[in-house]
C-alpha positions as CSV (number, residue, x, y, z in Angstrom):
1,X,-116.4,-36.1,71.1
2,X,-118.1,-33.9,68.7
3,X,-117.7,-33.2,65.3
4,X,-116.6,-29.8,64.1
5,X,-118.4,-28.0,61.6
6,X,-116.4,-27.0,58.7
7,X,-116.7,-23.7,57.1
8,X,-117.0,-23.4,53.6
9,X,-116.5,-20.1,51.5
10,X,-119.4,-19.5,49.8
11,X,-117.7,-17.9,46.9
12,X,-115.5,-21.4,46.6
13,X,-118.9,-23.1,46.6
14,X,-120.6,-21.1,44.2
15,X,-117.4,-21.3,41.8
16,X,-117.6,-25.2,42.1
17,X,-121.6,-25.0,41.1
18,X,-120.6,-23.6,38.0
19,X,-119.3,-25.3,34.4
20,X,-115.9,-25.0,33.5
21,X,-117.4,-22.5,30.7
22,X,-118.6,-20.4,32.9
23,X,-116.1,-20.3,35.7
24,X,-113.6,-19.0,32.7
25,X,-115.8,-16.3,32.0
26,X,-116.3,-15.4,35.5
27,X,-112.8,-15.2,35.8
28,X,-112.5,-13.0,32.5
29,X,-115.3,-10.7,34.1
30,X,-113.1,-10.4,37.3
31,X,-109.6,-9.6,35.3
32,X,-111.4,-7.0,33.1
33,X,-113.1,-5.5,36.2
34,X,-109.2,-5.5,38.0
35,X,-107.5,-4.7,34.9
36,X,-109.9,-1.8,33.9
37,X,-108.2,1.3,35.4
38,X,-104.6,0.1,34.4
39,X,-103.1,1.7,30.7
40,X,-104.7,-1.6,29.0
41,X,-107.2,-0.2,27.0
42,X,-110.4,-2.7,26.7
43,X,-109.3,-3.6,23.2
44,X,-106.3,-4.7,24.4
45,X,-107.9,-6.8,27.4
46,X,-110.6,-8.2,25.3
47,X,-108.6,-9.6,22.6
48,X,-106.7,-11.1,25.2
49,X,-109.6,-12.8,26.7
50,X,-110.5,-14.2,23.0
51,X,-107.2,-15.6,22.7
52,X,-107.2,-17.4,25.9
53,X,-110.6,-18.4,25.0
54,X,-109.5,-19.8,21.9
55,X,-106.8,-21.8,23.6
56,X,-108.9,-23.2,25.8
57,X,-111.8,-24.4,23.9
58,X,-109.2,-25.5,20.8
59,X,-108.0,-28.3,23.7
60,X,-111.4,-29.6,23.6
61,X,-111.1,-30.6,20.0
């Protein structure tokens, strides 16, 4: 029998490479970038992101 080969999403990989820092901020880029034509102005999404960002890294304390 032989083995199968088994595919891995490059994206999932690349994600996985990263620190838990940085995967939050690539997730912040990617909701800004989806969020961006919706009535949310960028103030409004970027305070946001500093509150979740505040929330997360006060845990670490």
């Amino acid at each position: 029998m032989g083995v199968a080969a088994k595919k891995v999403n490059p994206e999932d990989f690349i994600l996985s490479a990263l620190s838990p820092e940085d995967r939050l901020n690539a997730a912040f880029d990617v909701a800004r970038e989806a969020f961006g034509k919706s009535k949310l102005t960028v103030k409004d999404i970027d305070n946001a992101v500093k509150a979740l960002r505040r929330k997360a890294y006060e845990k670490k304390k």
